[in-house]
C-alpha positions as CSV (number, residue, x, y, z in Angstrom):
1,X,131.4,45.4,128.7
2,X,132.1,41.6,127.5
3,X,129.1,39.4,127.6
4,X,127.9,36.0,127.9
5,X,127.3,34.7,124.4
6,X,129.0,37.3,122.6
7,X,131.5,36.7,119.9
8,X,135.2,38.0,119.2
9,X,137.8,36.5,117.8
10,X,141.0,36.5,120.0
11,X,144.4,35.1,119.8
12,X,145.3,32.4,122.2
13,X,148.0,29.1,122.2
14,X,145.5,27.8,119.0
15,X,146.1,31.1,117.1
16,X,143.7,33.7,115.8
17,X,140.1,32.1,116.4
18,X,136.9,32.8,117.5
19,X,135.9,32.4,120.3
20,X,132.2,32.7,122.2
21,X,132.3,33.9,125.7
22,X,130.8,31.6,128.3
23,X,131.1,33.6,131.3
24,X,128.6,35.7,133.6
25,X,128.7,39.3,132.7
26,X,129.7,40.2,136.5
27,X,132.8,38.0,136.0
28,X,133.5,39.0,132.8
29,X,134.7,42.7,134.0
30,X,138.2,41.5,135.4
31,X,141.3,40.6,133.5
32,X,140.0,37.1,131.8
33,X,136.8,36.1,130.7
34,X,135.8,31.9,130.7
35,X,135.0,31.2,126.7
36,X,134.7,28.5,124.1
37,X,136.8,28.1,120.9
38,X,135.6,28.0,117.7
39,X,136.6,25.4,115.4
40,X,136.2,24.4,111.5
41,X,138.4,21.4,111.5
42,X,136.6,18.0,111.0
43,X,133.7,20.1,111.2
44,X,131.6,16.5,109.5
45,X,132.7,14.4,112.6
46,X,132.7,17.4,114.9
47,X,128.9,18.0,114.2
48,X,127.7,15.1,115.4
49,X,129.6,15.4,119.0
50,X,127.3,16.1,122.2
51,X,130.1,18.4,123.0
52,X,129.7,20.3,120.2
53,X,127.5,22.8,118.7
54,X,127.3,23.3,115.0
55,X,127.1,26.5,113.1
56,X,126.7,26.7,109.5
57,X,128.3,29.5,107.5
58,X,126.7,32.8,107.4
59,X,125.8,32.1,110.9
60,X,126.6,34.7,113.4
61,X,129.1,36.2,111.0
62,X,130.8,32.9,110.8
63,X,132.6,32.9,107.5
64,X,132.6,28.5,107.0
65,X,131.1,25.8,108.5
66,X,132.3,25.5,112.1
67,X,131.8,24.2,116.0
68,X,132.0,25.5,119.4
69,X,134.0,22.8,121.0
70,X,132.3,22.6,125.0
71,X,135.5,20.5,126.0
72,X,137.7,23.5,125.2
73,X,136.4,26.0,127.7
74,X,139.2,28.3,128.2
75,X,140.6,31.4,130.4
76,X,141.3,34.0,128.0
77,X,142.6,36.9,128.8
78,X,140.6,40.3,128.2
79,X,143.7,41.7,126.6
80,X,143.4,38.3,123.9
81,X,140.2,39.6,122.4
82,X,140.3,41.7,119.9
83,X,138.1,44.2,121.7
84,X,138.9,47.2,118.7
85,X,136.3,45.4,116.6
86,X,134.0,44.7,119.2
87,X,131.6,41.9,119.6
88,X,131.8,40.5,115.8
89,X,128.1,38.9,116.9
90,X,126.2,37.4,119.6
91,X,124.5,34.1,120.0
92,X,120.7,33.8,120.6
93,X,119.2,32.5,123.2
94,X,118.7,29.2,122.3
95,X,122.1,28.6,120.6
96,X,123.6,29.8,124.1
97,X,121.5,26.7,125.7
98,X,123.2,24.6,123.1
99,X,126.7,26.1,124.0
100,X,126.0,25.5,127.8
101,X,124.5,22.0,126.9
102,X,127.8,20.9,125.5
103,X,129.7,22.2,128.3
104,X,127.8,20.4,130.4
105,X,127.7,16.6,128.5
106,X,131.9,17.5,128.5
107,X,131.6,17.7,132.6
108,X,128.8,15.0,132.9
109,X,126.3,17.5,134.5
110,X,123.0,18.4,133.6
111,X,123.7,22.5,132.6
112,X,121.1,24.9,132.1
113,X,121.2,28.6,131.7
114,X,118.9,30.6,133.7
C-alpha cells in the first residue's frame, strides 16, 4: 500500500527523482498516485520559496540538501515508483503540514491536513 507522505524515488519526464506522495491512501490504490518532486537545484533560492519545503541532507534519507517543490504536484503513475525498494522514508507529521502548506500558497488556498 502507497501512502500519503511516504517517499520513493520514481522515474518520470524529470528523470530519476524523488518524489513524496501527496495523495490520500484510498486514492492511492489505483494506477497513479498525486505526489511532489524532489529537487536539489538552486536549493539557496529554493529554500526561501512559500512553495517550497526545505530538507537538509541526512533528512529522511535525503542524500543533499534539497526541496519539495508544492508547484510541481504531479500524476505519477504506480508503475513510476520504484516500489522494489519500497518506501525509502516517510515524512512526519509536521513536515507533511509543511508539504500541504506549499501546495496550498502554489493554489492560493488555505490547506490543512486533517
Amino acid at each position: 500500500m502507497i501512502r500519503q507522505g511516504e517517499i520513493y524515488w520514481a522515474d518520470s519526464g524529470f528523470g530519476r527523482h524523488p518524489v513524496i506522495i501527496v495523495s490520500r491512501e484510498e486514492l492511492n490504490r489505483g494506477n497513479s498516485v498525486l505526489a511532489v518532486l524532489v529537487t536539489s537545484k538552486r536549493f539557496e533560492t529554493r529554500s526561501r520559496l512559500a512553495n517550497c519545503v526545505a530538507f537538509s541532507s541526512g533528512e529522511f534519507a535525503f542524500t543533499e540538501n534539497c526541496v519539495a517543490q508544492g508547484d510541481s504536484l504531479s500524476r505519477i503513475l504506480a508503475n513510476d515508483l520504484d516500489l522494489s525498494l519500497g518506501a525509502v522514508a516517510t515524512l512526519d507529521a509536521a513536515r507533511m503540514r509543511a508539504v500541504i502548506r506549499a501546495i496550498g500558497y502554489t493554489i492560493d488556498s488555505d490547506c490543512e491536513p486533517a
